[in-house]
N, C-alpha and C positions, 0 to 999 in steps of 0.2 A: 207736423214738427216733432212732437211727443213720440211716432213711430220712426222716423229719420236718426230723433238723439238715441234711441233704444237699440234702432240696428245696429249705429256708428258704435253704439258702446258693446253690444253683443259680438260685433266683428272683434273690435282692439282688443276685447276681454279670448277669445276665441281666437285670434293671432296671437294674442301672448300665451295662450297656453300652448298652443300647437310649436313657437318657436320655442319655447321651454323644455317642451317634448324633444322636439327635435334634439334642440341643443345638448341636451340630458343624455339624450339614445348617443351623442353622434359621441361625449364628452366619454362615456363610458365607453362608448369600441374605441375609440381613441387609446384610452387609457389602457384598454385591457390589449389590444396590438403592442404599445409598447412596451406594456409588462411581458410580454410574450417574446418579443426581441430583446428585452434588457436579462429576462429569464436567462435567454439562451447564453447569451454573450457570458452573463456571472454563470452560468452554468459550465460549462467551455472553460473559462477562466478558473472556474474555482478547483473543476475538476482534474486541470493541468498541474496546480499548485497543490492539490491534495494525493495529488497520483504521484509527484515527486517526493512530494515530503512523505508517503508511504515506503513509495520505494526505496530514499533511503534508509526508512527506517529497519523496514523490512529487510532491505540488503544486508545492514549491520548487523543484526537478531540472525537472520541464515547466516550469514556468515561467522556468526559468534557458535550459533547450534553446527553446523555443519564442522566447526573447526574443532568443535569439542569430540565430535563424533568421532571425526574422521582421526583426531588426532590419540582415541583412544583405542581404537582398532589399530590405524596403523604401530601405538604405542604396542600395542599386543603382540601382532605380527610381526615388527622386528624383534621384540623380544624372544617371542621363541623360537626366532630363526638366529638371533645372535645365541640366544640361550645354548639353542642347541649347538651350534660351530665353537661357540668357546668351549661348550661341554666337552665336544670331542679333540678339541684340542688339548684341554687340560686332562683330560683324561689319557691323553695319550704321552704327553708330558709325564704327567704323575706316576702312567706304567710304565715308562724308561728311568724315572730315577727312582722308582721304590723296585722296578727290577735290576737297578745296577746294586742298589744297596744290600734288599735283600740276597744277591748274589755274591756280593763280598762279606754277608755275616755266613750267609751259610759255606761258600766255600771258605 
């Protein structure tokens, strides 16, 4: 009798850890699988919402740097190509009436 209740209880004792065991191993790949899928998913997800919200931020910054740049080159370069065509225009203005004038002091 005494080795029968010792087995019966060495078995339940030794089923419960083993189902424990199991349970445990099965509870953790469980869990660590679905962190691996929920990873991906916020992952995917966060990176679509982070890649937009870069880009525009990022678009706005280029676009802010880029319009600075460009608009201070391009200010320069029309400058001295206006510079210079108005130069030559007033200059050629200015030599026909300071050559009409001086031509009526001195003749």
């Amino acid at each position: 009798r005494k080795d029968i209740r010792t087995g019966i209880r060495k078995d339940i004792r030794t089923g419960i850890r083993k189902d424990i065991r199991t349970g445990i191993r099965k509870d953790i790949w469980t869990g660590i699988r679905k962190d691996i899928v929920l990873g991906k998913i916020l992952g995917q997800v966060l990176g679509k919402i982070l890649g937009h919200v870069l880009g525009k931020i990022s678009g706005q910054v280029l676009g802010k740097i880029l319009g600075q740049v460009l608009g201070k080159i391009l200010g320069q370069v029309l400058g001295m190509i206006l510079g210079q065509v108005l130069g030559k225009i007033l200059g050629q203005v200015l030599g026909k009436i300071l050559g009409h004038v001086l031509g009526k002091i001195s003749g």
